[in-house]
C-alpha positions as CSV (number, residue, x, y, z in Angstrom):
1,X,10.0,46.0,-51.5
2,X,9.1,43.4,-49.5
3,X,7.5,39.9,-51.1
4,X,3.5,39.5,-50.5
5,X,3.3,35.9,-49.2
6,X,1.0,34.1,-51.9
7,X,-2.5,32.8,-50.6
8,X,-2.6,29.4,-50.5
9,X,-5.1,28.3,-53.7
10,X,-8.1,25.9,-52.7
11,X,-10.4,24.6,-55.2
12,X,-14.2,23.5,-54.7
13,X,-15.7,21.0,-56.4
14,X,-19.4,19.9,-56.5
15,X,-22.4,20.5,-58.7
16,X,-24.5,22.1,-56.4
17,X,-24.1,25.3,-56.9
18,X,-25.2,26.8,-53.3
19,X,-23.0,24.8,-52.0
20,X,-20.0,26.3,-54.0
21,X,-21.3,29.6,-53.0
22,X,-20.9,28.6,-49.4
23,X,-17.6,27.6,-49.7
24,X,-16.3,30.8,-52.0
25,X,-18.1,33.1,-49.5
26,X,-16.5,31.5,-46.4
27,X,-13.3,30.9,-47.6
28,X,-12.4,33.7,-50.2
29,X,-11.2,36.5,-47.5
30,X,-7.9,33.9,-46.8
31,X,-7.6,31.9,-49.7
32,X,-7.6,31.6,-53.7
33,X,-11.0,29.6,-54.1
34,X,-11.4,28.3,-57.4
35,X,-14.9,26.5,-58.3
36,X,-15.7,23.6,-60.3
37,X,-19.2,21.9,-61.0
38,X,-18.3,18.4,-62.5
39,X,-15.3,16.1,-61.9
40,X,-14.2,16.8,-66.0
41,X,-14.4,20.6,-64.8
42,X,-12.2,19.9,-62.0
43,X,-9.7,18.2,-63.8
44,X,-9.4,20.9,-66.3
45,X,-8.9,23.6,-63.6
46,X,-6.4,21.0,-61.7
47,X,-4.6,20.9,-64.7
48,X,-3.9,24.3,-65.4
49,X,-3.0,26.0,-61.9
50,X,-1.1,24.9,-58.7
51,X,-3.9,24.1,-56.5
52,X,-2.8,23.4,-52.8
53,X,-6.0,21.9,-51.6
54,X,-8.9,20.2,-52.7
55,X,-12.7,20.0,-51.5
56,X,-14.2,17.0,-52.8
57,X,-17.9,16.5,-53.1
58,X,-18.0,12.3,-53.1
59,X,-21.8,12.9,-55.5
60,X,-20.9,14.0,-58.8
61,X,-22.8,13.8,-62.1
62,X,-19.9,12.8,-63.9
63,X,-17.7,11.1,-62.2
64,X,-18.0,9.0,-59.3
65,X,-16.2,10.8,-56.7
66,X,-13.6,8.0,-55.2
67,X,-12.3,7.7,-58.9
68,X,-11.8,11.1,-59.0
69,X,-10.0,11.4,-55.6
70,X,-8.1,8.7,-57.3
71,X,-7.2,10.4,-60.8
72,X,-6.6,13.6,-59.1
73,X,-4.0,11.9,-56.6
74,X,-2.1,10.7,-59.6
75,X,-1.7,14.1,-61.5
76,X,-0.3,15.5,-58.2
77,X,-0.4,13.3,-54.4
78,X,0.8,16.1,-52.9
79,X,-2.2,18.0,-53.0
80,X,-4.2,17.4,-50.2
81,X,-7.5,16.5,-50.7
82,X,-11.0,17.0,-48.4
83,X,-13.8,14.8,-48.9
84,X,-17.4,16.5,-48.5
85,X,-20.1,14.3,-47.5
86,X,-23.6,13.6,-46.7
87,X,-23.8,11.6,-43.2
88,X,-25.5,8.4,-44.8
89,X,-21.8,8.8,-47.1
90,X,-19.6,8.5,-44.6
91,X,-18.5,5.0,-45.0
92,X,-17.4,5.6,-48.6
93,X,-15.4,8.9,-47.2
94,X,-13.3,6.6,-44.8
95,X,-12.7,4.3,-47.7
96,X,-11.3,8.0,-49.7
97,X,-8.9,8.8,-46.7
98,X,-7.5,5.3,-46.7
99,X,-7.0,6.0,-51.0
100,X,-5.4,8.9,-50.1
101,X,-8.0,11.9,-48.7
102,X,-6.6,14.3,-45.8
103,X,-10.3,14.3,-44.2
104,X,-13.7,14.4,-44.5
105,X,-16.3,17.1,-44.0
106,X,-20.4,16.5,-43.3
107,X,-23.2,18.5,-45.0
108,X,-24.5,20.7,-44.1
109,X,-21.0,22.0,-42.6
110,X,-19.9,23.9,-39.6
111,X,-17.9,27.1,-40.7
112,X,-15.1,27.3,-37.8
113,X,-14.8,22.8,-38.5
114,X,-14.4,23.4,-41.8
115,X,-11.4,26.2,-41.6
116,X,-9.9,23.9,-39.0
117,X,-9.5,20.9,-41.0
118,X,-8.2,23.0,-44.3
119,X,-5.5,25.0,-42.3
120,X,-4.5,21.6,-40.5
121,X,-4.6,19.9,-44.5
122,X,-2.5,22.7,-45.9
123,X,-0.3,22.7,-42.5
124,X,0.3,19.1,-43.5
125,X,1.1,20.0,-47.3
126,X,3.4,22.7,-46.3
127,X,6.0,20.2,-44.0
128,X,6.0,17.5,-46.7
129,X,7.7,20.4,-49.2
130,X,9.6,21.0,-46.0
131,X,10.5,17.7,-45.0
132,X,11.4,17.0,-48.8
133,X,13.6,20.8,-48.6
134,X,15.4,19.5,-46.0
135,X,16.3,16.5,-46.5
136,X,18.0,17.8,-50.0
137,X,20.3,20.4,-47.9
138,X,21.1,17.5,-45.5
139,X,23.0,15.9,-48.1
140,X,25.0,18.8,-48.9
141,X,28.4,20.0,-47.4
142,X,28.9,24.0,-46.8
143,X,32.2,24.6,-48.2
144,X,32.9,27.1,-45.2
145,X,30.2,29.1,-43.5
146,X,31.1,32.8,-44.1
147,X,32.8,35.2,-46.5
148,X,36.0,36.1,-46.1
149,X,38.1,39.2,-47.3
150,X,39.5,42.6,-47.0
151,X,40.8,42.9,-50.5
152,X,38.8,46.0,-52.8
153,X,38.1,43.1,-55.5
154,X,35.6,41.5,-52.2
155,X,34.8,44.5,-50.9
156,X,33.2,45.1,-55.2
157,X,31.8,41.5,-54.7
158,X,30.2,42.6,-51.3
159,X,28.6,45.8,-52.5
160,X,27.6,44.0,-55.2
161,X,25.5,41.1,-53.2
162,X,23.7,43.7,-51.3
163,X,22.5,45.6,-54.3
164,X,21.4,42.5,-56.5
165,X,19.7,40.5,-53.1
166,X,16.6,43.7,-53.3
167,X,15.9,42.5,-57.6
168,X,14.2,39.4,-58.4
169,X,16.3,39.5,-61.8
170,X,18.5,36.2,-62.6
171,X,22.1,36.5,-61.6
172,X,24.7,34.5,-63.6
173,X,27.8,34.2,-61.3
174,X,31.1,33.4,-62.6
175,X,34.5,32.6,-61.7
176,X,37.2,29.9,-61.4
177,X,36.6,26.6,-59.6
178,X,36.4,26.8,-55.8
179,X,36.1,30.5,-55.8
180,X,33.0,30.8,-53.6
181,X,29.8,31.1,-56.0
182,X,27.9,28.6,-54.1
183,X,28.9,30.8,-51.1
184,X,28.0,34.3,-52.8
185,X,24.4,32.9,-53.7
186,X,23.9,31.5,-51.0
187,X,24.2,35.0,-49.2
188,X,22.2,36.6,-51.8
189,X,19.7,34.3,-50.6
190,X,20.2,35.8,-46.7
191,X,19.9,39.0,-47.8
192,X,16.8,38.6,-50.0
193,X,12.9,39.4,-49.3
194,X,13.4,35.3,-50.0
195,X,15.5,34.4,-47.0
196,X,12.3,32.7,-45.4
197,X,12.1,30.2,-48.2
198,X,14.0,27.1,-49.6
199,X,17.5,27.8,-51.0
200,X,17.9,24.7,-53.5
201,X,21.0,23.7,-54.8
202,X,20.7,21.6,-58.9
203,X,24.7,21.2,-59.6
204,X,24.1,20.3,-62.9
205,X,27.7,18.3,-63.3
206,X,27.3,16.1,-60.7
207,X,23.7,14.7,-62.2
208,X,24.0,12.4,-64.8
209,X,21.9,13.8,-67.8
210,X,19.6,11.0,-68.1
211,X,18.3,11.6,-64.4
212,X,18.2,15.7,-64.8
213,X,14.9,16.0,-66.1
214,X,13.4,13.7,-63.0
215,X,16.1,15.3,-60.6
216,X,14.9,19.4,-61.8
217,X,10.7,18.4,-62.6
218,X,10.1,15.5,-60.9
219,X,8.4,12.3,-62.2
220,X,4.9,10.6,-61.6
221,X,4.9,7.2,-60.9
222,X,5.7,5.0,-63.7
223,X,7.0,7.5,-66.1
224,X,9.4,5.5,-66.6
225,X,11.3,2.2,-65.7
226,X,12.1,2.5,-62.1
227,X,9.5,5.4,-61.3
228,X,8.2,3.3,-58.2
229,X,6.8,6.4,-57.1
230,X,6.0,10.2,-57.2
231,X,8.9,12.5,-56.9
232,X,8.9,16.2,-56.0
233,X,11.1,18.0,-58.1
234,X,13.3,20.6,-56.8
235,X,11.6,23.5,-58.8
236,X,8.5,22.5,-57.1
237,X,10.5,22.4,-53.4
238,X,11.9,25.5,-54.1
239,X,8.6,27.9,-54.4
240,X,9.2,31.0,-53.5
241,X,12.6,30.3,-53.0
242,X,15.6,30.1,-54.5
243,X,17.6,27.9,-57.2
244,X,20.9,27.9,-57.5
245,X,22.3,26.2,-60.7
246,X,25.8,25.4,-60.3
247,X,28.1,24.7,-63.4
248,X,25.0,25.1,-65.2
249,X,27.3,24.9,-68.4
250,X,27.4,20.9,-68.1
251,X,23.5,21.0,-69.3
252,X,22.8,19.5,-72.5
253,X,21.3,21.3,-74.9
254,X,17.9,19.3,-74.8
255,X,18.1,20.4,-70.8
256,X,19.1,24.3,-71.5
257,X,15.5,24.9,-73.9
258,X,13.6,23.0,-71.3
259,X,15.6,25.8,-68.5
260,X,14.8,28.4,-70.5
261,X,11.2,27.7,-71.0
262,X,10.6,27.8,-67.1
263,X,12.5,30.6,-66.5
264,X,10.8,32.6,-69.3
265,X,7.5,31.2,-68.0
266,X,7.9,30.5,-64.4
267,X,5.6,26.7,-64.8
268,X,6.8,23.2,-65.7
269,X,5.2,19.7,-66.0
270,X,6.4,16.9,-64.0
271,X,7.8,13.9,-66.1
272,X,4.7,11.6,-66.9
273,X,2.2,14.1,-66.1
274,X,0.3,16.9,-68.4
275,X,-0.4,19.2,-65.1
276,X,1.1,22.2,-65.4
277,X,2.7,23.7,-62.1
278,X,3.3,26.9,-61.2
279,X,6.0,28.2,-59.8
280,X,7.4,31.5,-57.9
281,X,11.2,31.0,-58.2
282,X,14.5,33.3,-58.1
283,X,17.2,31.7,-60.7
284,X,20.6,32.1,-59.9
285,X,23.3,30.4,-62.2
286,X,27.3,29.7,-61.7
287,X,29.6,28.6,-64.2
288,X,33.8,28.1,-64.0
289,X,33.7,28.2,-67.7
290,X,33.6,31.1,-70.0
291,X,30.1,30.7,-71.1
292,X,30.8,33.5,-74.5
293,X,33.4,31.4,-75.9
294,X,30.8,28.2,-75.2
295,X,28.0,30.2,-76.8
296,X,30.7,30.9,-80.0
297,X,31.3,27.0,-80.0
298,X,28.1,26.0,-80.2
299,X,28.0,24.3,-76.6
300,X,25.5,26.9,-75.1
301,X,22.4,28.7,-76.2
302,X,22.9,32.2,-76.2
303,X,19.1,32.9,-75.4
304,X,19.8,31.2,-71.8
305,X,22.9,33.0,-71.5
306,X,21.2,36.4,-72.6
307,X,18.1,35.5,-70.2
308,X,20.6,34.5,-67.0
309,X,23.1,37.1,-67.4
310,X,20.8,39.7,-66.4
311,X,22.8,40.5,-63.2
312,X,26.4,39.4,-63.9
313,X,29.1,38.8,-61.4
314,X,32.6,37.9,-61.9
315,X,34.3,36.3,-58.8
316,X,38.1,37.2,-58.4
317,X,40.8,34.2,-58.1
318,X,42.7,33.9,-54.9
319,X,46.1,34.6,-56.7
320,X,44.5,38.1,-57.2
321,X,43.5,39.0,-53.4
322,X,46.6,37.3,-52.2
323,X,46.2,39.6,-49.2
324,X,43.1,37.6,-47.9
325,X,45.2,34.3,-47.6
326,X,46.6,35.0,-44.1
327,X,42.5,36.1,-42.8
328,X,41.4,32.8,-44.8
329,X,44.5,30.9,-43.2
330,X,43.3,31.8,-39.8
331,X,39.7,31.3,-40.6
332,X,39.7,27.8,-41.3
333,X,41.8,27.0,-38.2
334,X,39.5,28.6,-35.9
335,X,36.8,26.8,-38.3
336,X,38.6,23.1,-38.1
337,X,39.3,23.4,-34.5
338,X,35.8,24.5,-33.1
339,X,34.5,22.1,-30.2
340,X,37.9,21.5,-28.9
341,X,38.7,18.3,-30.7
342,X,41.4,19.6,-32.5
343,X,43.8,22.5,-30.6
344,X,44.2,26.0,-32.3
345,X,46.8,26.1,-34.3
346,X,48.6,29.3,-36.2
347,X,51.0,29.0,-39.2
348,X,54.5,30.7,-39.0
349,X,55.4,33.8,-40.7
350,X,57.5,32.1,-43.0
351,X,54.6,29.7,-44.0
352,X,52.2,32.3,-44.2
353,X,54.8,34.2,-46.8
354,X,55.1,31.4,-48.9
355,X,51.4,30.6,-48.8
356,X,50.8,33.8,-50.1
357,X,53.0,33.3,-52.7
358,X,51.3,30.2,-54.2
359,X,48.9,30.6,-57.3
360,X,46.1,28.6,-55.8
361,X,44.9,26.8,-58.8
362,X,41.7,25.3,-56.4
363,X,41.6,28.9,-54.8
364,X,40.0,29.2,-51.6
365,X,38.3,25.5,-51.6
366,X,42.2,24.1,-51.8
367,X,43.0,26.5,-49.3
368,X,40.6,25.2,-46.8
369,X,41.4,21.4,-47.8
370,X,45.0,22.4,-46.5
371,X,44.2,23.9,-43.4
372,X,42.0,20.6,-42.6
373,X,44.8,18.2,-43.1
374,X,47.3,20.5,-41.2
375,X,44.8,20.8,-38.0
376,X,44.5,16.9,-38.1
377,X,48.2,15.9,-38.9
378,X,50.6,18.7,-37.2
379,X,50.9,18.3,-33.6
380,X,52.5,21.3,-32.5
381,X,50.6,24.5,-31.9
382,X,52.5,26.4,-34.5
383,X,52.7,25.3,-38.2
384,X,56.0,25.5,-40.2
385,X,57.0,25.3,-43.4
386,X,58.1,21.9,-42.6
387,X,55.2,20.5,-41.7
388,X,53.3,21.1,-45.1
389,X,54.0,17.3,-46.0
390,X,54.0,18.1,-49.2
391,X,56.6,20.8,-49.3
392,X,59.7,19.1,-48.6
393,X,62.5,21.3,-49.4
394,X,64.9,23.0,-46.5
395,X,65.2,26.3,-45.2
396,X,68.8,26.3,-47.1
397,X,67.3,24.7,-50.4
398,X,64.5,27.5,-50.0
399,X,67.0,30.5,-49.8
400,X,69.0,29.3,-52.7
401,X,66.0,29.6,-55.1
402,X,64.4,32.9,-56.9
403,X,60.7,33.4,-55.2
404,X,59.3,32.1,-58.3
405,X,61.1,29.1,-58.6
406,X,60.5,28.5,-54.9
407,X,56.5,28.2,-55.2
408,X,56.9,26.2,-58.3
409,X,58.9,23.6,-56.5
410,X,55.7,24.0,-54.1
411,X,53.3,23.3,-56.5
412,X,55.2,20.4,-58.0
413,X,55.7,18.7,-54.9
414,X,52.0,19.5,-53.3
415,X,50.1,18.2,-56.3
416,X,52.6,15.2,-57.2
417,X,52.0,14.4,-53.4
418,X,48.6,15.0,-53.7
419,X,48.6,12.5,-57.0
420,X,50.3,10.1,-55.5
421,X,48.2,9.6,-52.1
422,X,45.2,8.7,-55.0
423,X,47.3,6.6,-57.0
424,X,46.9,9.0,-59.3
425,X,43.3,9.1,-60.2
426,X,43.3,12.7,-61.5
427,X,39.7,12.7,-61.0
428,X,40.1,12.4,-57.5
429,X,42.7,14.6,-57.0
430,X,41.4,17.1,-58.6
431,X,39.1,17.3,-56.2
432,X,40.7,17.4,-53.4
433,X,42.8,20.1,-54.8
434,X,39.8,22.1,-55.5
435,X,40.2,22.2,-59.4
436,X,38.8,21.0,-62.0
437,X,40.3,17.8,-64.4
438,X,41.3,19.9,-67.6
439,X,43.0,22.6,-64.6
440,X,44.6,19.8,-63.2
441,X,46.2,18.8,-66.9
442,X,46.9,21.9,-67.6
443,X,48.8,22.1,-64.5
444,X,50.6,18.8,-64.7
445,X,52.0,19.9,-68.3
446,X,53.4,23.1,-66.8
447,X,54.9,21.6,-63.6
448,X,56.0,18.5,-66.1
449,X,54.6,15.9,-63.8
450,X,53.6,13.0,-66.2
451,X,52.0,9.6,-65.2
């Protein structure tokens, strides 16, 4: 079923009550028009639903209506406020746009003026979430830009993406570090009646925990040391959207009530404010840790678990669709040497047999990573086994060894080379190898590499 766009919501304040009549009988075919007769009336309302725009009348018998503007702009300065004035009160209207007003509008108003200047208001209110959207997923790297696989464990995870992209139920992917989840949400995202809307990554181990709460709601200025400023929070950017929660098993569990409370209720407040905003979000949720055996340690409330695992998906490991690693091979050398910089390259046969051999303990993330160093640092168009620098063994050595024995030797000498280029900062080359830390030590013990 396809999504019905939401009205934008428009409240009208002043205490004539013609006037807010007017306004509700010229604006109510488009819009959500809410009505309030006294500044303390509008602030309730404001309060308790997500207003997009405001009409303002400046004469109030409460509350002057510059302080208003002013208190109503520090609950939320994204929503755009309209001044509506008498011509003698114009003067104090320009002195509301410079505090912050979009416009003004003069009694008794013109009907087409009037829808003008709101559409251009919310137009305005519409590219700042944009703007702010944006400027998020510029920071962000794809890890590779489509999915890859012939294997019947992707073609499960294929069929599967199509059929859970038509819900709005919460999916909790999980899987092994560098498997792809980002990459499988972000296609449920194409696929979905969503696709028009922000897609907005949280990865919750990359944030430290005393800047989540900010980084998820958003703060008002001066909620807290620092807060120079009002911050849109990515629930707020993501309306209608998307919000993908990657390794959403590093959350505290202070964090993982808060989560559950807006996912159960679909509204949040921003940190230093008592507004309550509404929101019209899609939850998706990845984790490389088995989140049962967290919930059976006491590291993760089984009420979020219950309420993200609504739609579950397991992502297979690359050692189990070896298969796919020639298409991958050649995917990321096409990928790495688009634009000409770099020539095409292929691997040999005999590298491409190996390859296939290897576990993969960073799965298709160190895959890729491998293929980019080989485009940059091989010169020929072919790639041999050779020219892996960090599989140094001869064709003679090779053939001398049981096939098991062989990639073990691989994996000894690729991570140890790996380690060593980082001076052995395991944090770091974890990373690069696509894995995370405790994979990494669990690795090192097997391969008995030891600092």
């Amino acid at each position: 079923m396809a999504q019905v766009e939401k009205r934008a919501t428009i409240l009208v304040v002043d205490d004539e009550h013609g006037v807010r009549q007017s306004f509700y009988m010229v604006l109510k075919d488009e819009f959500t028009v809410l009505l309030a007769g006294s500044g303390k009336e509008a602030i309730d309302i404001f309060s308790k639903n997500a207003v997009d725009l405001i009409l303002l009348d400046i004469l109030l018998p409460d509350i002057d209506g510059i302080d208003l503007l002013e208190r109503l702009k520090e609950m939320d300065p994204n929503t755009e406020i309209v001044m509506v004035t008498a011509v003698k009160e114009i003067q104090t209207a320009v002195k509301a746009i410079k505090l912050g007003a979009y416009e003004y509008i003069i009694k008794p108003f013109v009907v087409d003026e009037v829808i003008t200047v709101i559409r251009r208001a919310l137009e305005k209110y519409s590219l700042v979430k944009e703007v702010t959207y944006l400027r998020h997923e510029l920071e962000r790297r794809q890890p590779f830009e489509e999915m890859v696989g012939v294997h019947e464990n992707m073609k499960d995870i294929f069929e599967l993406i199509s059929t859970v992209s038509q819900s709005n139920g919460t999916v909790l992917i999980q899987g092994e570090s560098g498997t792809g989840k980002e990459l499988v949400a972000r296609a449920i995202h194409r696929l979905s009646s969503r696709k028009d809307h922000p897609f907005v990554v949280i990865s919750c181990a990359a944030i430290p925990a005393t800047l989540m709460e900010s980084e998820i709601f958003g703060h008002n200025k001066g909620a807290f040391t620092g807060a120079v400023s009002t911050v849109m929070g990515k629930l707020e950017i993501a309306h209608r959207g998307i919000v993908f929660l990657d390794d959403i098993d590093s959350l505290d569990n202070n964090m993982q009530g808060k989560l559950l409370r807006v996912i159960q209720e679909k509204e949040f407040e921003r940190l230093g404010s008592t507004k309550v905003i509404k929101v019209d979000v899609r939850f998706i949720a990845a984790s490389n840790k088995d989140l049962e055996e967290r919930i059976s340690k006491g590291e993760f409330r089984e009420d979020l678990f219950y309420r993200l695992n609504v739609l579950p998906m397991k992502l297979p490991p690359l050692r189990e669709r070896r298969d796919d690693v020639p298409l991958l091979l050649n995917h990321f050398l096409e990928l790495h040497s688009k634009g000409g910089s770099i020539p095409a390259k292929r691997f040999s046969q005999e590298a491409i047999n190996i390859l296939m051999k290897y576990d993969w303990p960073g799965n298709v993330r160190e895959l890729e990573n491998l293929v980019e160093r080989l485009c940059t640092l091989c010169k020929e168009p072919v790639i041999q086994l050779k020219d892996i620098p960090m599989f140094t063994m001869t064709r003679t050595e090779i053939k001398d060894l049981p096939l098991r024995e062989a990639v073990k030797s691989f994996e000894k000498q690729y991570v140890g080379a790996v380690l060593e280029s980082v001076n052995w900062n395991r944090t770091r080359a974890a990373e690069i190898l696509g894995v995370h830390r405790n994979t990494l030590a669990a690795k090192l013990h097997d391969l008995g590499l030891k600092m």
